[in-house]
C-alpha positions in Angstrom: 0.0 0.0 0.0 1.2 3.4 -1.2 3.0 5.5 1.7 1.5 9.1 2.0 5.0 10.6 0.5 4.9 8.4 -2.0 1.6 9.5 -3.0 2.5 13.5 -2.9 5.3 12.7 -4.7 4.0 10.9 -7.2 1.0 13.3 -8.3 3.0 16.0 -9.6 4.7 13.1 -11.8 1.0 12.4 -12.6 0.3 16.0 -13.6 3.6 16.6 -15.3 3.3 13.8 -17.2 -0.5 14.5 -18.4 0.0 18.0 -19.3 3.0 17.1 -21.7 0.9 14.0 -23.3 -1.7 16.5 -23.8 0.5 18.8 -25.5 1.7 16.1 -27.7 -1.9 15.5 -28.9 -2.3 19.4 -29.0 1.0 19.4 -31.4 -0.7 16.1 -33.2 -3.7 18.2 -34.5 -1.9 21.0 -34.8 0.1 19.8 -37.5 -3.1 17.5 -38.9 -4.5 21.0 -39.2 -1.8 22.5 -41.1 -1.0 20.0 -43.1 -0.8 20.9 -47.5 -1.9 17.9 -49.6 -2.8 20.0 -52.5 -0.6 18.4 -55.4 1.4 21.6 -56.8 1.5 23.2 -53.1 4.5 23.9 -51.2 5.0 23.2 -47.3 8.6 23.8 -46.4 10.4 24.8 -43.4 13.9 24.5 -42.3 17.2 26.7 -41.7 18.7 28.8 -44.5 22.1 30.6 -44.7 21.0 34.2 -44.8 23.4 36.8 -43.8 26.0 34.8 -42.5 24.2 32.8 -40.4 21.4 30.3 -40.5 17.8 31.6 -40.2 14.5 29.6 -39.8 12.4 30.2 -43.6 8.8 29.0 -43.9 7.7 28.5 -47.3 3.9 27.2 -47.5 0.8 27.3 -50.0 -1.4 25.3 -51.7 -0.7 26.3 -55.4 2.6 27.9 -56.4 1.0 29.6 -59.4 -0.4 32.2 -56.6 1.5 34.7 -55.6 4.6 35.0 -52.7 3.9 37.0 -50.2 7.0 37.4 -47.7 6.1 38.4 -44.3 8.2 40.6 -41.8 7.1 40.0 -38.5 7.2 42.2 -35.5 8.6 42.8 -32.3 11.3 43.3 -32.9 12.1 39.6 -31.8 8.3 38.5 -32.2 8.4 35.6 -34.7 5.1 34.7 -36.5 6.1 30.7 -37.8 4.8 28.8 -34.5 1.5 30.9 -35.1 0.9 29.9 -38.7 -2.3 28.0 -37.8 -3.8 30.6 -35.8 -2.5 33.9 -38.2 -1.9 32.9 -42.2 -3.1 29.3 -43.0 -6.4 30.6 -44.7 -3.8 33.0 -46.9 -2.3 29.8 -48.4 -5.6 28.8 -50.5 -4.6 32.4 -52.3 -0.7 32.7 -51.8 2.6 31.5 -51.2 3.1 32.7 -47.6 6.9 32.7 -46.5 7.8 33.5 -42.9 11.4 33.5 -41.7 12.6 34.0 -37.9 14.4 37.7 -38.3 18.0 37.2 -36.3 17.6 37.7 -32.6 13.9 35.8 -33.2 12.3 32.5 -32.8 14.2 29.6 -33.8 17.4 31.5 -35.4 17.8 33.0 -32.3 17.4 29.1 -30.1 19.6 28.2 -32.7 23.1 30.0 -31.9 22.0 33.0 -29.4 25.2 34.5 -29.1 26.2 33.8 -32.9 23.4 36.3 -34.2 25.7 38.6 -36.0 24.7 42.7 -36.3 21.3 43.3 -35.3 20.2 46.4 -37.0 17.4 47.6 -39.5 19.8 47.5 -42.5 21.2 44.0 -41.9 17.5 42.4 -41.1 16.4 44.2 -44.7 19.5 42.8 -46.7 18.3 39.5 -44.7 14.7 40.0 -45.9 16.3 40.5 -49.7 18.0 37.0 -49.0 15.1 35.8 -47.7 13.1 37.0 -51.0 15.5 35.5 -53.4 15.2 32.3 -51.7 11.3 31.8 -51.5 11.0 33.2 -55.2 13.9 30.5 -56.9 12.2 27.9 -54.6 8.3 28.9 -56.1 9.9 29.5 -59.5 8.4 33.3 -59.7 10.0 36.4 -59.7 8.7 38.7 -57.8 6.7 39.0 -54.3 4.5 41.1 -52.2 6.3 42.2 -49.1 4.4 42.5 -45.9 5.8 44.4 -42.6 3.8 44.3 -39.5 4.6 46.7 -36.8 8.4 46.5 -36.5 8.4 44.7 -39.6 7.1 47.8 -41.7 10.1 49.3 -41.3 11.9 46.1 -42.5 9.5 45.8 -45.6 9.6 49.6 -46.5 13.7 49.0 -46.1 13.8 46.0 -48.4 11.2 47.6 -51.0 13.3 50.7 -51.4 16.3 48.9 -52.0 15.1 46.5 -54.4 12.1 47.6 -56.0 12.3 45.3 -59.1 12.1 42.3 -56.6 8.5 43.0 -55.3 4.5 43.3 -56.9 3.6 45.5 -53.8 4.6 46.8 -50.5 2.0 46.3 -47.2 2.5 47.8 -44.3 0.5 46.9 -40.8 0.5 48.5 -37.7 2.5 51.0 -39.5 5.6 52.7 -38.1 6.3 56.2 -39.5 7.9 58.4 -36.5 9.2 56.9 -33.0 8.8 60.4 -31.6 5.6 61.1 -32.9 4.3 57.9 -32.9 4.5 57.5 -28.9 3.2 61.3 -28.4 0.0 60.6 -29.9 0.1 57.1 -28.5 0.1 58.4 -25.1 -2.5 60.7 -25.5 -4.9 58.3 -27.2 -4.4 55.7 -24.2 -4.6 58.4 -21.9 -8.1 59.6 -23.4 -8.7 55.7 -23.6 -8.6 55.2 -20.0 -10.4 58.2 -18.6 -12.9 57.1 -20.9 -12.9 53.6 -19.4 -12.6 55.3 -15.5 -9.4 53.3 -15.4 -7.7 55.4 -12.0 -4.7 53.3 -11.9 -3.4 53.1 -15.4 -4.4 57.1 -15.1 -2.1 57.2 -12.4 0.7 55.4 -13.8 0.4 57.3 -17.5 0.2 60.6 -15.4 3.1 59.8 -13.8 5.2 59.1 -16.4 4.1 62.1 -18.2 4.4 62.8 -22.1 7.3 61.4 -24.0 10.4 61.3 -24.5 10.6 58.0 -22.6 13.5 55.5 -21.9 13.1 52.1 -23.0 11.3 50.8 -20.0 9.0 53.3 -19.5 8.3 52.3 -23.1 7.3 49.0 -21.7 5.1 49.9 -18.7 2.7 52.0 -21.3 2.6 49.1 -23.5 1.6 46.7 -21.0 -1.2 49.1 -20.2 -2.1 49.4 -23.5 -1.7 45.9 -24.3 -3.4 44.1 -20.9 -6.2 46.7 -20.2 -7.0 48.6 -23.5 -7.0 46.7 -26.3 -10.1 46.2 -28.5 -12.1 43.2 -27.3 -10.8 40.9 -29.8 -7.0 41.1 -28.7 -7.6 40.8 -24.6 -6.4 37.6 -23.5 -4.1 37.7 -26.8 -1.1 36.7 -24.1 -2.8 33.2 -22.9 -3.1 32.4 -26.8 0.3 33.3 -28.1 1.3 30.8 -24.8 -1.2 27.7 -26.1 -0.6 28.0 -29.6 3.4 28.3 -29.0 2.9 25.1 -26.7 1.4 23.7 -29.5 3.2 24.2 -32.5 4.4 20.5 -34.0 8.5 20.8 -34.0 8.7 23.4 -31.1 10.4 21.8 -28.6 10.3 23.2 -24.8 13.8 25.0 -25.1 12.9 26.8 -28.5 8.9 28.2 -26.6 11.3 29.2 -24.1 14.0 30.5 -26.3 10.7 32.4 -27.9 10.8 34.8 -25.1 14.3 34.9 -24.9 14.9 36.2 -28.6 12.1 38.7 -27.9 13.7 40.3 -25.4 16.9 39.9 -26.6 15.3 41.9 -30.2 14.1 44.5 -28.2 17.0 45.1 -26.2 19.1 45.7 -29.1 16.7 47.6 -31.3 14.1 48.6 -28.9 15.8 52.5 -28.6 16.7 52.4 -32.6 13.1 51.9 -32.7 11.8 55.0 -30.6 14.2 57.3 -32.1 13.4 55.6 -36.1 11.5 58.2 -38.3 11.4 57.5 -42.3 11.1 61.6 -42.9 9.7 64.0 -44.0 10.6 64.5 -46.4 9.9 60.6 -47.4 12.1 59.1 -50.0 9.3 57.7 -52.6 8.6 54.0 -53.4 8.8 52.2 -56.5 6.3 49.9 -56.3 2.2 50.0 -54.8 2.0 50.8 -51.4 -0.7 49.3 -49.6 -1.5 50.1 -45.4 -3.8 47.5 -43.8 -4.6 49.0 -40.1 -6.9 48.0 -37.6 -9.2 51.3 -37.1 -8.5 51.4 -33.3 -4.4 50.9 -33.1 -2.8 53.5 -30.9 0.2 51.4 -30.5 1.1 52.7 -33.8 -1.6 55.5 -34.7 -3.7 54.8 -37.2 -3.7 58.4 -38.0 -0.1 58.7 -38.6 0.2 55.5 -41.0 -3.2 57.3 -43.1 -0.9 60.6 -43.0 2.6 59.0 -44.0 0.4 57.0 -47.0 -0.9 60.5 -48.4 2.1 61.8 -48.3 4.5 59.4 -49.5 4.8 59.0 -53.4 4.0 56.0 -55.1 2.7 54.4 -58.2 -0.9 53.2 -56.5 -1.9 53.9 -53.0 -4.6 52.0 -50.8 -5.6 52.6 -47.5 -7.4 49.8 -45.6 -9.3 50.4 -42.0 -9.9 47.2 -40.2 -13.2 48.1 -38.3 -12.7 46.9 -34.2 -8.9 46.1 -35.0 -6.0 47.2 -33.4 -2.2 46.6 -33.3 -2.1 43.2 -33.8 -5.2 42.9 -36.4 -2.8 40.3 -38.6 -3.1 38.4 -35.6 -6.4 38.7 -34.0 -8.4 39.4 -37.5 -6.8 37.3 -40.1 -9.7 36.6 -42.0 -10.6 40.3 -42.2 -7.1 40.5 -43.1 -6.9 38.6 -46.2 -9.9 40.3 -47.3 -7.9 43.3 -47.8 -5.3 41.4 -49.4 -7.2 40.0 -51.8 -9.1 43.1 -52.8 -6.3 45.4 -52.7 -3.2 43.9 -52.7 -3.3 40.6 -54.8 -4.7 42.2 -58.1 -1.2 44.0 -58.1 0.7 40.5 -59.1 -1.3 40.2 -61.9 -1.1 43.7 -63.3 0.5 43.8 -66.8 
């Protein structure tokens, strides 16, 4: 008969050992769920020399006759590839969606953290050409749309400057235009935000800080406000998910979900002050290709009204301007069926243009 110790210590073994068959089945349906069976689809993922160093590229779609769209994720440090199920599987039916883990990220990071090279908005671009090159030999086209969301704008509009002839369209969400600006009329749209929600504390704590300039970590304590109290509906809770579906993604092993965090971190700590200070003008060197903004209506991490201003005022061969009603800073994320809507209407045509 089972002592009393034994039985304490054996039902944390019990629970330990449940939660990580559970995740196994999670990761089991997972990857039933992302599976491509379509016969001239595409569905692969593994590391690539880019830059110097090897970097994690996702290359998957159902019919590689549609076209590329390479995404820059944001952050910096936030990879997109153990979300693929939960952001840009419904894209594939329409295009060849590449994803790659930007160094200081996801799995490039896990994979040598202190062998990530420069980290710096140039070097990440010239990656992102790499990364271009390689998706559109391995889908046998030659060019792509180029998608940068929050952090990654500035990657995408980098990488469609400097090789225009390499890209159908740019698209920019959760558009960054001015560090300075941008967390001016941040603050006071959070601050209006929560005196509208008779939220004392995060009054307390945005008063306190006062109107930018800010240092890095003050940076943080207004995003986690925003973020954790003062999102739109449909991103609250958007912490727990990014947690299950990380947990869940087939391949990911503990380390690399815990490596996750670390290369976020690691992103912003290196490019988090670049960031605040970034500002692409004016006056705004034009683009060679379509521009396209996709914005959730109710961002204020990166103000919707600056990304409509920086699209009027930038020059361009087409403009579109998309407002994602009840989205916010990470629409690509909590809207993306609304989100390939746009694409589809205003972005995708551009591949085929004569």
């Amino acid at each position: 008969m089972a002592t009393w110790l034994e039985i304490i210590i054996g039902a944390p073994t019990i629970l330990v050992l449940a939660a990580l068959g559970y995740r196994a089945w999670r990761q089991g349906r997972v990857a039933q769920a992302l599976a491509i069976r379509a016969p001239n689809g595409i569905d692969e993922a593994g590391f690539v020399r880019i830059g110097g160093i090897d970097q994690w590229v996702s290359i998957r779609g159902e019919d590689l006759a549609n076209p590329v769209i390479v995404v820059a994720h944001g952050g910096p440090g936030s990879s997109l590839t153990p979300f693929i199920l939960e952001t840009t599987r419904g894209w594939e039916k329409h295009f060849t969606v590449v994803h790659w883990d930007q160094r200081g990220a996801g799995l490039t990071f896990s994979r040598a953290p202190k062998g990530q090279g420069e980290i710096s908005p140039a070097r990440i671009a010239e990656d992102g050409l790499e990364v271009t090159a390689h998706a559109l030999k391995r889908a046998g086209q030659a060019k792509a749309i180029v998608l940068g969301a929050s952090w990654g704008s500035v990657v995408a509009v980098a990488m469609a400057r400097r090789r225009p002839e390499l890209f159908h369209a740019l698209v920019g969400a959760g558009q960054v235009v001015d560090g300075a600006r941008n967390e001016a009329v941040a603050y006071e749209a959070l601050l209006a935000r929560v005196r509208a929600a008779g939220d004392a504390r995060s009054e307390a704590v945005l008063v306190g800080l006062g109107p930018p300039p800010w240092t890095l970590q003050q940076t943080m304590v207004e995003r986690r406000i925003l973020i954790g109290r003062h999102s739109p509906a449909n991103e609250r809770g958007m912490q727990t998910k990014i947690l299950v579906a990380l947990l869940s993604a087939p391949g990911v092993s503990l380390k690399q979900a815990i490596d996750w965090f670390g290369g976020a971190n690691f992103s912003l700590t290196a490019l988090g002050d670049t960031l605040l200070t970034y500002s692409d003008g004016p006056p705004y060197a034009p683009l060679a290709v379509p521009f396209v903004v996709i914005q959730g209506a109710d961002d204020i991490q990166t103000p919707t009204s600056l990304a409509a201003e920086y699209l009027e005022a930038i020059e361009a061969p087409a403009k579109r301007f998309v407002s994602l009603p009840t989205g916010g800073h990470m629409a690509i994320v909590a809207m993306p069926e609304a989100f390939l809507q746009a694409l589809l209407a205003e972005v995708r045509p551009f591949a085929f243009a004569a």
